[in-house]
C-alpha positions as CSV (number, residue, x, y, z in Angstrom):
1,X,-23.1,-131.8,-155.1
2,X,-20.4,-131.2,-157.6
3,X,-22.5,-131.6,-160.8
4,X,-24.6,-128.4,-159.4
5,X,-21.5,-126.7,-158.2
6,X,-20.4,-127.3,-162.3
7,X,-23.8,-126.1,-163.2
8,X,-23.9,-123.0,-161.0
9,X,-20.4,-122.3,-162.3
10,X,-21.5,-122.7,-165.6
11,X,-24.4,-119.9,-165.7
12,X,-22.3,-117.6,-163.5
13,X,-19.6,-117.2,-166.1
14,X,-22.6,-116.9,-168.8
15,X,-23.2,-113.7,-167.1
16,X,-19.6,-112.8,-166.3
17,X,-19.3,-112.8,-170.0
18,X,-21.8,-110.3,-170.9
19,X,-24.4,-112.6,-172.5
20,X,-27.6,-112.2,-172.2
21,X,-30.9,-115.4,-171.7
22,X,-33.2,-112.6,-173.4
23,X,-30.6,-111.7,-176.4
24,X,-32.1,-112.3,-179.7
25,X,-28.8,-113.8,-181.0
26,X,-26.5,-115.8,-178.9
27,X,-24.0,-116.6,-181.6
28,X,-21.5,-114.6,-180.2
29,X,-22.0,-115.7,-177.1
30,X,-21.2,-119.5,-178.2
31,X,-17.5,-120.4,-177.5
32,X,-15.3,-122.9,-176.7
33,X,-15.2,-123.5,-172.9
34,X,-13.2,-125.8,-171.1
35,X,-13.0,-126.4,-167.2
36,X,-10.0,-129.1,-165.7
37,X,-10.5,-130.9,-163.0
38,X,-9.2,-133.8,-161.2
39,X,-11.6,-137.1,-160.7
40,X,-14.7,-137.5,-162.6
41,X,-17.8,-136.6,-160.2
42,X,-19.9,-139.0,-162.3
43,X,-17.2,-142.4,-162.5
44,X,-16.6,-141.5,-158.6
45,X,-20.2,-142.0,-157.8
46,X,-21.1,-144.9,-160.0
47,X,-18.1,-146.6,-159.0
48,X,-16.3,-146.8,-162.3
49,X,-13.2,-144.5,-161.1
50,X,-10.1,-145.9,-162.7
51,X,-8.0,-143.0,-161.8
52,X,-6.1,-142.5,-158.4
53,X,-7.8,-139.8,-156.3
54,X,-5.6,-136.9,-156.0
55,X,-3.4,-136.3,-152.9
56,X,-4.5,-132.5,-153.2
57,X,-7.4,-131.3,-154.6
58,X,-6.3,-127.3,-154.5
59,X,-6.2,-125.5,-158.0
60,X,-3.1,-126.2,-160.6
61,X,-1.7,-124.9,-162.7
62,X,-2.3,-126.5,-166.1
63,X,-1.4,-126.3,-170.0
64,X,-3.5,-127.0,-172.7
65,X,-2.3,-128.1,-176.3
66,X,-4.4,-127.9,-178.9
67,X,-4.4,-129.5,-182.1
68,X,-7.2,-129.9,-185.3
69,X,-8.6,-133.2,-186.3
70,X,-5.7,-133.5,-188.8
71,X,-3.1,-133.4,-185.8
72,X,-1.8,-130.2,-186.8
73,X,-0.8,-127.9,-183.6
74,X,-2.9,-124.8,-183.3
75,X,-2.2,-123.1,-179.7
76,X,-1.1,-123.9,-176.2
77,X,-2.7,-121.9,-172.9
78,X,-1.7,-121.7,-169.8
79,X,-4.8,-121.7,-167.4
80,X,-5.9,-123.0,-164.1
81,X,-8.0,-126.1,-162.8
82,X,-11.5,-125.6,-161.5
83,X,-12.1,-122.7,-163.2
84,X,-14.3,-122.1,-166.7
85,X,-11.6,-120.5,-169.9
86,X,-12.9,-119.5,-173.1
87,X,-10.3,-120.6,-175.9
88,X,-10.6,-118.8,-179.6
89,X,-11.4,-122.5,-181.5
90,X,-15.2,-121.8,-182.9
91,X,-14.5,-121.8,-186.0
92,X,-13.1,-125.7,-186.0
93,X,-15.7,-127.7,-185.8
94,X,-13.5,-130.1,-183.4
95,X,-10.3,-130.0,-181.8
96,X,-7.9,-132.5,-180.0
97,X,-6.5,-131.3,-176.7
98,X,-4.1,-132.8,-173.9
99,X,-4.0,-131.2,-170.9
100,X,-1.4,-131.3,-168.1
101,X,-1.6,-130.0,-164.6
102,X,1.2,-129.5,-162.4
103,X,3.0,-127.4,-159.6
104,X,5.8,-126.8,-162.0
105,X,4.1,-126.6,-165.7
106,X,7.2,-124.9,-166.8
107,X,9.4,-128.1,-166.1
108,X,11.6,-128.9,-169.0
109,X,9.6,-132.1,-169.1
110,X,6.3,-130.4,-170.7
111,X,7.0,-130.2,-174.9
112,X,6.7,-126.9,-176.6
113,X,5.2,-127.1,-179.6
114,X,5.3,-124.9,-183.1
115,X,2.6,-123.8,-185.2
116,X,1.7,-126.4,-187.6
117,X,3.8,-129.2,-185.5
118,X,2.3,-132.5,-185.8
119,X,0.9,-134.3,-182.5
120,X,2.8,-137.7,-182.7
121,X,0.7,-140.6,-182.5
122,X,2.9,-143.6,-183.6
123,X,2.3,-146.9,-181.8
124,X,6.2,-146.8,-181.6
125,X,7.2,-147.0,-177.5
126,X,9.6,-144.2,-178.5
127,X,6.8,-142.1,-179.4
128,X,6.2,-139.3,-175.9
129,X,4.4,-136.2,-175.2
130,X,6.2,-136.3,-171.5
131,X,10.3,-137.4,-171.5
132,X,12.2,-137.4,-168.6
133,X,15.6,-135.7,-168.7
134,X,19.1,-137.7,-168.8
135,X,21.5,-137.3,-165.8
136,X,25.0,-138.5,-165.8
137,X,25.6,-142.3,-166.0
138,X,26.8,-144.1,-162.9
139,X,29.3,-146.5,-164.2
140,X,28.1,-148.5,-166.9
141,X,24.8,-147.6,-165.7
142,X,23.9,-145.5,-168.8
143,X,20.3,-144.9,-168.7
144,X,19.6,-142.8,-165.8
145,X,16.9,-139.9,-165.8
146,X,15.9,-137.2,-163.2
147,X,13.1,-137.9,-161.0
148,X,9.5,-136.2,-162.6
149,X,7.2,-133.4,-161.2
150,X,4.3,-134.6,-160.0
151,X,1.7,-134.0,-163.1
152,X,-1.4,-135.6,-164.6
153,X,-2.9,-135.8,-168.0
154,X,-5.8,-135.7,-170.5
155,X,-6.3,-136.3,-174.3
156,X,-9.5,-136.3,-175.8
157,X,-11.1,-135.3,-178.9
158,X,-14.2,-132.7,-178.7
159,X,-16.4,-130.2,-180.5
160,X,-15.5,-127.0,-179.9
161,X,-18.9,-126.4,-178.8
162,X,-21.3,-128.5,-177.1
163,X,-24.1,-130.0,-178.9
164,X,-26.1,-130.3,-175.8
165,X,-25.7,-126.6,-174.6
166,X,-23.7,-124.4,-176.2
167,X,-23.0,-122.1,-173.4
168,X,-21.8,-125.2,-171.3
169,X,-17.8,-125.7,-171.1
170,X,-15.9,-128.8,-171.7
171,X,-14.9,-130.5,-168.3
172,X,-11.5,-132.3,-168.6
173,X,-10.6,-134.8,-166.0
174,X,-7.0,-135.4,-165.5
175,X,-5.3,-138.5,-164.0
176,X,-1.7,-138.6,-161.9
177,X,0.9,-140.2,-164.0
178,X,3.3,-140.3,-161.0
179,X,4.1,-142.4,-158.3
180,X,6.9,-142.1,-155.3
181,X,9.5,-145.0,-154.2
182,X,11.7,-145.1,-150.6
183,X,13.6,-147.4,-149.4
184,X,14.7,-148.6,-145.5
185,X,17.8,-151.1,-145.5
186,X,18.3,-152.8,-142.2
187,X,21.7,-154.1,-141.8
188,X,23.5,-153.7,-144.5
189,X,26.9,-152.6,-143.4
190,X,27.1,-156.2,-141.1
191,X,26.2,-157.9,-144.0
192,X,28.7,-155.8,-146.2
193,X,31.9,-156.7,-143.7
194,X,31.4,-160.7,-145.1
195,X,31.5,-159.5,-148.5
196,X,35.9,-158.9,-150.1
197,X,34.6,-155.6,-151.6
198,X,37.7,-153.2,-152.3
199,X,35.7,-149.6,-152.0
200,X,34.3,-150.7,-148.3
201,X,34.5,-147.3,-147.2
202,X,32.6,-145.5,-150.2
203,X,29.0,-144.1,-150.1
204,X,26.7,-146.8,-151.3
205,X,24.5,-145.7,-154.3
206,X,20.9,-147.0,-154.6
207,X,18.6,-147.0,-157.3
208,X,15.5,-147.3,-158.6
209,X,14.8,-148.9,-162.0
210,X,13.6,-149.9,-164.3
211,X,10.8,-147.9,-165.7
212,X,9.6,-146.3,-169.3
213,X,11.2,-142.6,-169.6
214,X,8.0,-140.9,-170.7
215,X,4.2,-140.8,-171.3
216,X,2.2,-140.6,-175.1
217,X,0.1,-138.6,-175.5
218,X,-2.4,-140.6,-174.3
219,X,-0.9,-141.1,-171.1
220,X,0.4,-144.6,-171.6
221,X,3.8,-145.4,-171.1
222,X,6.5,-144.9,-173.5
223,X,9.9,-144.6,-174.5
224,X,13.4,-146.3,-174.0
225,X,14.2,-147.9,-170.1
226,X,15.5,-145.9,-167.4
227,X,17.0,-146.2,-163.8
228,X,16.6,-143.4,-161.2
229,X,19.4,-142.3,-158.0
230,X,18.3,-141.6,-154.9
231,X,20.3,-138.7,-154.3
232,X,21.3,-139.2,-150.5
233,X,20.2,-141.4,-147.4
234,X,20.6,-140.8,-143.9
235,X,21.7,-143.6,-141.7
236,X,21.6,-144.8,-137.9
237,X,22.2,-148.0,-136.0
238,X,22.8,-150.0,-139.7
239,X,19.7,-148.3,-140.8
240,X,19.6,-146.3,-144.2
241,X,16.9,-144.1,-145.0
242,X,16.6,-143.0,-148.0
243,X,14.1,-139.5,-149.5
244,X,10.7,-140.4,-151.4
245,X,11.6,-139.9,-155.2
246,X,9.1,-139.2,-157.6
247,X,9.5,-142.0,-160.7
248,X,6.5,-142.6,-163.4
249,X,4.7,-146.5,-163.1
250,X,6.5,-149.5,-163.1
251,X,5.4,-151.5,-166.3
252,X,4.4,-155.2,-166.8
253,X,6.8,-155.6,-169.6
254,X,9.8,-155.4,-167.4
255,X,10.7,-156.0,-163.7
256,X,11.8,-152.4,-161.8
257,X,14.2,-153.7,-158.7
258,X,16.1,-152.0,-156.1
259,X,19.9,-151.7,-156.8
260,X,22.8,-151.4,-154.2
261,X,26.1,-150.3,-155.2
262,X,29.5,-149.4,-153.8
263,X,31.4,-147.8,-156.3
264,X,31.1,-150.0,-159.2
265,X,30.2,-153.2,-157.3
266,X,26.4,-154.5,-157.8
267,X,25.2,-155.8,-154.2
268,X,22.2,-156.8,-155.5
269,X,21.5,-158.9,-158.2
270,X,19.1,-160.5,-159.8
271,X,19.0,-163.7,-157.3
272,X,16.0,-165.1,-157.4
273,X,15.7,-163.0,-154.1
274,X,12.3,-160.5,-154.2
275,X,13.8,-156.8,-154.7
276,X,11.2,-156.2,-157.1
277,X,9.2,-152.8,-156.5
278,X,6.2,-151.4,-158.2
279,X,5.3,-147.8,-158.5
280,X,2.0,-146.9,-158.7
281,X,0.6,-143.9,-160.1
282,X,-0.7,-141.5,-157.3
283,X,0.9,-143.8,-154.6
284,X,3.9,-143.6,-152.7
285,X,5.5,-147.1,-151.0
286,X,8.5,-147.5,-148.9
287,X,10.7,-150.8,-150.0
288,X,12.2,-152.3,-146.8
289,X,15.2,-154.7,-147.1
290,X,16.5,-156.6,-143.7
291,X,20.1,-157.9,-144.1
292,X,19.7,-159.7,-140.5
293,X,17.7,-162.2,-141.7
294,X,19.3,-164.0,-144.6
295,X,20.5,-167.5,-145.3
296,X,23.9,-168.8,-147.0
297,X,24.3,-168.2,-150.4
298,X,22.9,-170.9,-152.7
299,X,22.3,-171.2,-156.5
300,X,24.5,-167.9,-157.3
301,X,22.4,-166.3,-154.2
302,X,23.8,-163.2,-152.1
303,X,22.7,-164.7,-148.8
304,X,19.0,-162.2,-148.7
305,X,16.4,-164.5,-148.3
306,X,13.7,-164.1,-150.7
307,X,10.9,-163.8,-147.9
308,X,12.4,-161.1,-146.1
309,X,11.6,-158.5,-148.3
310,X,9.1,-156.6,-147.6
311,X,6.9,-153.0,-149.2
312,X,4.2,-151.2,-148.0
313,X,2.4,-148.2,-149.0
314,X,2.4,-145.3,-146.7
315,X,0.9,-141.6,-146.9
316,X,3.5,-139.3,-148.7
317,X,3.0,-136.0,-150.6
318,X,4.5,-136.3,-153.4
């Protein structure tokens, strides 16, 4: 149903456009059309989706960068999903483009680009399109970055016309680069009162990390490693609660944990106990952690017992 939807879409903004099927000469009616949207009609049906399916389906905002086959910057335009945009690129034979869609497409996140500015395609890890801000450290804790917008991304490499039908636009399919993380600790302030810990009565901090601080161009991961706060917590009957926080994937290279502090202590270590907990892109999951059920410390242990963690994914907007 979607491709004719496309279709209809297609011939309606023909018209719209002032061109006419009888017109002798269509040249000027040939331009560059793009249309974004979120999941590819065609990889949906045939079951070659890679993507996660979006949360919300309602149009976006989105920014388009384009650039000429030599990676030189040409133009940026700001434009909506699911609808068709003429862009003034006919006389380039072909274009790049990456496109991102978001609910805050002016986030500090997105680059600006100048004229002429190259589009950065080392193979380097320090190489983004997307970089997370810094925060202030906690501690020693240097590497700490503000929790993303939700957004998604595209890169490809087109003619500025189509080949097939010249009157036909471009459709883009963008996919989430964002994931969201919770957590629910059980117990902990029991637990804490066996532990000689000097700032008993301080907030605990908990965080998130680690994860790669931005996103190439291509939407794989990139950049230096980062942790992420979760900025409060509620708590009841030895039960913290802590907001869904927007964070980008996990990564295979490295392990991303949850962290407890008080102050400056480090209740958590790396113990051989399971606080390791992946992010997904286009998922949320809530990390629970039960301090009632733990065993004595053993081989530089906290007392947590490895098979009392626990994570499951739940339904969040994100």
């Amino acid at each position: 149903m979607k491709k004719y939807i496309y279709i209809l879409l297609a011939l309606v903004g023909a018209f719209n456009w002032g061109c006419s099927a009888i017109d002798d000469d269509l040249t000027e009616c040939e331009q560059m059309r793009v249309y974004i949207d979120f999941d590819d009609p065609d990889a949906v049906e045939w079951g070659s989706y890679m993507g996660s399916r979006t949360l919300d389906d309602s149009p976006k905002d989105a920014r388009i960068y384009i650039f000429d086959k030599n990676d030189n910057f040409l133009g940026s335009h700001l434009i909506t999903t699911q609808k068709v945009y003429e862009l003034p690129y006919k006389n380039y034979d072909s274009v790049q483009y990456v496109v991102i869609v978001s609910n805050d497409i002016y986030n500090k996140i997105f680059p600006d680009f100048a004229k002429g500015q190259k589009l950065l395609k080392g193979v380097k890890f320090d190489t983004t399109f997307v970089s997370l801000l810094n925060t202030s450290p906690y501690y020693d804790v240097n590497n700490i970055a503000q929790s993303p917008v939700d957004f998604q991304i595209d890169y490809g490499f087109i003619p500025t016309i189509r080949k097939d039908n010249p009157m036909a636009p471009h459709f883009l399919y963008v996919k989430r680069e964002v994931g969201a993380i919770r957590c629910i600790i059980i117990g902990l302030n029991k637990y804490m009162e066996g532990e000689n810990v000097a700032q008993q009565k301080d907030p605990y901090t908990i965080m998130f990390g680690e994860t790669r601080k931005g996103i190439n161009y291509q939407g794989k991961k990139a950049g230096n490693w980062v942790n992420y706060v979760f900025p409060n917590y509620t708590e009841k009957n030895d039960t913290i609660t802590t907001p869904f926080i927007n964070a980008l994937p996990s990564s295979t290279e490295k392990e991303s944990e949850i962290k407890i502090f008080k102050s400056n202590y480090q209740i958590l270590k790396k113990n051989k106990a399971k606080n390791v907990a992946i992010v997904r892109e286009g998922r949320a999951i809530t990390v629970i952690i039960d301090f009632n059920n733990y065993v004595a410390p053993n081989d530089g242990g906290f007392g947590v017992s490895s098979d009392k963690w626990d994570s499951v994914n739940v339904n969040a907007n994100f």
